[in-house]
C-alpha positions as CSV (number, residue, x, y, z in Angstrom):
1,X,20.3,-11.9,-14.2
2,X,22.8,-14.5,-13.2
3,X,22.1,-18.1,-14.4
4,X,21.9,-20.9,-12.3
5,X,24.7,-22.8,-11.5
6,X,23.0,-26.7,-11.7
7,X,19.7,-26.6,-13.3
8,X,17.7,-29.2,-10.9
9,X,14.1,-29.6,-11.3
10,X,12.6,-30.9,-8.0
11,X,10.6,-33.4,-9.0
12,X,8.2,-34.8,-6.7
13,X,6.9,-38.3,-7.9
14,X,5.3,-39.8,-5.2
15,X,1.4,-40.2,-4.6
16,X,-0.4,-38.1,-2.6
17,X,-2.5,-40.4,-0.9
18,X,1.1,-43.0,0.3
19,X,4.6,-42.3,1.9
20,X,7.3,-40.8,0.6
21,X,11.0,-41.8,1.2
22,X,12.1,-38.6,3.1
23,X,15.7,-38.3,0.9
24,X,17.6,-34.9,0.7
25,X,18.6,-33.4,-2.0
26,X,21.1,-30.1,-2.8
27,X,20.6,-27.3,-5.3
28,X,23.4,-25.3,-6.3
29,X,22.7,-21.5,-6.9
30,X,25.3,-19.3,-7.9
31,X,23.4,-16.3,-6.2
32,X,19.8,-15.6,-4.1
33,X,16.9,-15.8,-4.8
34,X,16.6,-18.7,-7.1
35,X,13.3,-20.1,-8.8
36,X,13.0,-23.6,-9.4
37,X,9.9,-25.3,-10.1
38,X,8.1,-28.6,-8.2
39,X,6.3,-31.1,-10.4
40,X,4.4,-34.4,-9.4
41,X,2.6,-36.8,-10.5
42,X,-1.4,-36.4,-11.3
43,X,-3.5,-38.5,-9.0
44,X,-5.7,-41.2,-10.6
45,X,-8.7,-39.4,-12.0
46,X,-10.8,-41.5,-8.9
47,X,-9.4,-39.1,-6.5
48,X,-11.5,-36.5,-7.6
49,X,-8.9,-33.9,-6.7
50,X,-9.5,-31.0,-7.1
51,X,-6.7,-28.7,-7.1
52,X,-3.2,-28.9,-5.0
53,X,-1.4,-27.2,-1.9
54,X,2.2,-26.2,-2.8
55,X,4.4,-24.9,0.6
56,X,8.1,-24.1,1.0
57,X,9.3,-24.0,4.8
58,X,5.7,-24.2,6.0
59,X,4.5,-21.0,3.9
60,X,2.1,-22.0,1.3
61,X,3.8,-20.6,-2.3
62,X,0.1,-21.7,-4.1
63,X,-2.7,-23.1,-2.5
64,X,-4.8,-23.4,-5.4
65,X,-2.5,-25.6,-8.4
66,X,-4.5,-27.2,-10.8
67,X,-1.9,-28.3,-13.0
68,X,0.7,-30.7,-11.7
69,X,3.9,-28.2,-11.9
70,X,4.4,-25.0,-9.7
71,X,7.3,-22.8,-9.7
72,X,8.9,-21.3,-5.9
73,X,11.2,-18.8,-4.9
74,X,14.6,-19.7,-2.7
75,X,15.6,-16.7,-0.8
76,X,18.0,-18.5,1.6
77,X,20.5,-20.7,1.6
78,X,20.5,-23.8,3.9
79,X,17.4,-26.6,4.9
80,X,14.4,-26.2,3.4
81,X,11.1,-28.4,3.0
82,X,8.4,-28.7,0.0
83,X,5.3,-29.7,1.3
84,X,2.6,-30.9,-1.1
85,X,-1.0,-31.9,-0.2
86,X,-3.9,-32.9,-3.0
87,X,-7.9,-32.2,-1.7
88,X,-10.7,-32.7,-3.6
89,X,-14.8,-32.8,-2.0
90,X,-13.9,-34.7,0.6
91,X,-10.8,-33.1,2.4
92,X,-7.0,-33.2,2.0
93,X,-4.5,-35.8,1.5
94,X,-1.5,-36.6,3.8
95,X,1.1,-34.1,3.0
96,X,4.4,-35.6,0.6
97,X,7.9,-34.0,1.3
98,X,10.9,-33.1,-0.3
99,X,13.9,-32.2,2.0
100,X,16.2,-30.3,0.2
101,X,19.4,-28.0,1.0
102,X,20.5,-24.6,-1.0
103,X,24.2,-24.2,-1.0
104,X,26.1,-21.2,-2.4
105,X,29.5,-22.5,-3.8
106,X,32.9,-20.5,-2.4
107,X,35.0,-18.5,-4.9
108,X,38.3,-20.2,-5.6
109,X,41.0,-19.5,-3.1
110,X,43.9,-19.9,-2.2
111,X,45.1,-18.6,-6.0
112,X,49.1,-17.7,-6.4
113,X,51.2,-17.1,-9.6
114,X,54.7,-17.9,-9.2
């Protein structure tokens, strides 16, 4: 299995229940598909949630996290969007977003000996 170019954890660390700065981030992957894993920070125990809504382009990868960590799967390079929602008794939160972009580094070229 090929490793990784740049380790990045995605980390999520904004509350479910306010806005999120919509910044955009780039992961490096020396080759498809790549696992990385989301994390977040637990909503106050007043929330009552009750378990959390991971998606990646719209798809949902886990839509029943109770911890505050969930691994995905990148099969493409280019734009892509984490979408996390919390819900507990009495319905779900505001989704929080994480823009990011997958890019596939070039092989060296232009190489000569002389």
């Amino acid at each position: 299995m090929k490793r990784i170019l740049l380790i990045i954890s995605i980390v999520a660390v904004a509350a479910m229940f306010s806005a999120c700065k919509a910044d955009i981030f780039t992961v490096y992957a020396q080759s498809l598909p790549v696992t990385k894993t989301a994390a977040w920070n637990a909503n106050p125990v007043s929330d009552a949630v009750i378990n959390y809504t991971l998606r990646l382009d719209g798809i949902v990868v886990n839509n029943n996290i109770t911890s505050t960590t969930q691994q995905f799967t990148i099969t493409t390079a280019g734009a892509h969007v984490l979408t996390l929602t919390a819900t507990n008794q009495w319905g779900t939160s505001p989704a929080t977003t994480l823009n990011f972009n997958v890019v596939i580094p070039a092989a060296p070229a232009g190489l000569s000996i002389q």
